[in-house]
C-alpha positions, 0 to 999 in steps of 0.5 A: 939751189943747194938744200940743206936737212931743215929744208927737206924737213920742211918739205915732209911737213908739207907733205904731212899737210899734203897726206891729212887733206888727201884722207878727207874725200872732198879736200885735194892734197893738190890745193896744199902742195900749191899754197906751200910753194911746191906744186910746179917742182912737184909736177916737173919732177913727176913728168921728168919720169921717163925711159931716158930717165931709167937710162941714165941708172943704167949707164952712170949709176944710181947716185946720177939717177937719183939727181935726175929724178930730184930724188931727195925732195920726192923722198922728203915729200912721200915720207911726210905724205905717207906717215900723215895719210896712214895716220890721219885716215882713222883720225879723220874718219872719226871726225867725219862720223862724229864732228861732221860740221865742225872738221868740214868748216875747218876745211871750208876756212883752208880752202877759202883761203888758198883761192886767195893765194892761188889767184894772187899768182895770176899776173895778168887778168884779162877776159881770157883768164877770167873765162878760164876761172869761171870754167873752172869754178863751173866744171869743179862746182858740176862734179861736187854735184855728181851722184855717187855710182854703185860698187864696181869690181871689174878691173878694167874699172879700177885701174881706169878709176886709179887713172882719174882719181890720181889727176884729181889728187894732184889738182887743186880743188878735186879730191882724188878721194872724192872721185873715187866716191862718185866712182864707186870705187872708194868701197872697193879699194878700201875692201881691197886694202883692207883684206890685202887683196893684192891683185886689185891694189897693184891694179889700181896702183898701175891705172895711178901711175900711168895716169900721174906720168901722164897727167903731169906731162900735160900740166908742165905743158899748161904751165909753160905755155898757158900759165896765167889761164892754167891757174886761172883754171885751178883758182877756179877749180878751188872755188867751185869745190866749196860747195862739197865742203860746206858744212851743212847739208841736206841728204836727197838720196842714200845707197844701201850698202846691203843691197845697192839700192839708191833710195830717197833719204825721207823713206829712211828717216824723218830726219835731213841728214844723213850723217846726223842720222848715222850718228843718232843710231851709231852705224856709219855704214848701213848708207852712203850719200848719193845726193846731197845739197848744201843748205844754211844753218838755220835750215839744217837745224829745222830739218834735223830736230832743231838740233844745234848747228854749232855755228860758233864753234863752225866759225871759229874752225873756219877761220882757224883753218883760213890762219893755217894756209897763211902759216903754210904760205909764209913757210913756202916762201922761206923754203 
């Protein structure tokens, strides 16, 4: 099918969309990308990057290569992606230090929502897909649940790091940003970009592409051959991702981030939550989560100094959020 520029415009708002997910560790670009109808010609185009591919520049020329490597809709998707992520970062970092509950229940709402959407494209259920969701559900739920691990600067670690947070990007349910918490390497690659260590980015960025050339052969497999049971798998992968998007939560354990130490929360504050103890004193750095459980409103106000849950205002975002992947869906269907 011919596309015209409307098209491809609506393609860079999907990957707006796609970029302002991937900036918020916990919600996966991934889950975006397949609500909007994109994600199989995403990881087609992605594992049709091969040596016959950079053949085909060599022997009929670039304007060949460019149809080959389905070069309008990647330009289109990285435009969105890029400007979204570069843009939203700082947004959504003060959203996260300031309004913790409120942008975590707008994406509670998103994702509710896209594991309707998703499953609804599974045409058969039977014992088999079934077991493929609560696998998924189980294995998504187990990751949300792992403790971070300490700062890592060897580069071995950060190109492996590139290689896993890269499939998590491009997997429904996992945040790519999220794995590379529970790495150990967000810090560093956010000190890496910051300081424009350029060794350590080009590290990270050749463990990503080895591992999106690879991860996307093995995806376009699954879904040739496995379809039903591959988003049965993704279905499942969503739902157990809700646990790290519930809004209100317990802190068990922090990491000093002077220091490295992983400590019980209670030896710093009286207080439950971490966020809502960085917000009191305004410093947003001194720890970070190690463990965490989600816990009800009513809780989270009892632990916290009876501090308002906002559960208003947190129902009314989750059902904003819910509304968007409908529009996001009709869009899909008409691109």
């Amino acid at each position: 099918m011919q596309r015209r520029f409307i098209d491809y415009l609506i393609i860079s708002l999907k990957g707006m969309a796609m970029g302002a997910a991937d900036a918020v560790p916990g919600v996966s670009g991934g889950t975006i990308a397949f609500i909007s109808g994109i994600y199989e010609e995403l990881i087609t185009t992605i594992s049709n990057v091969n040596l016959s591919t950079l053949k085909v520049l060599k022997t009929e020329g670039i304007a060949a290569f460019w149809k080959k490597v389905n070069g309008n809709f990647i330009l289109a998707l990285l435009t969105g992606i890029i400007i979204s992520f570069a843009s939203f970062m700082k947004l959504a970092k003060y959203l996260i230090e300031e309004h913790p509950i409120l942008i975590w229940s707008f994406f509670f709402g998103l994702i509710i929502a896209s594991i309707y959407f998703v499953a609804k494209q599974i045409t058969k259920w039977n014992t088999g897909s079934i077991a493929a969701l609560i696998t998924g559900a189980a294995l998504a739920y187990y990751i949300t649940s792992l403790p971070s691990m300490a700062s890592n600067d060897s580069p071995y670690f950060l190109f492996f790091a590139g290689a896993i947070a890269i499939c998590a990007m491009i997997l429904p349910g996992i945040s790519g940003s999220f794995i590379l918490v529970i790495l150990g390497a967000y810090k560093t690659l956010s000190n890496a970009i910051d300081s424009l260590d350029i060794k350590k980015i080009i590290i990270f960025a050749l463990g990503a592409v080895i591992g999106l050339l690879s991860f996307s052969r093995v995806l376009k497999w699954l879904f040739k051959n496995y379809h039903n049971t591959t988003l049965a798998v993704l279905t499942g992968f969503i739902f157990g991702s809700l646990n790290k998007i519930w809004p209100w939560k317990k802190t068990v354990s922090v990491m000093s981030d002077s220091t490295g130490e992983i400590i019980s929360f209670s030896k710093v504050s009286e207080l439950g939550t971490l966020s809502v103890y960085q917000k009191e004193l305004q410093n947003f750095e001194s720890y970070k989560t190690v463990v965490e459980n989600s816990i009800l409103p009513n809780h989270f106000s009892e632990i916290n100094g009876q501090l308002d849950a906002q559960i208003l205002y947190a129902v009314l975002l989750m059902i904003a959020g819910f509304s968007i992947i409908f529009i996001l869906e009709k869009i899909g269907n008409k691109a």
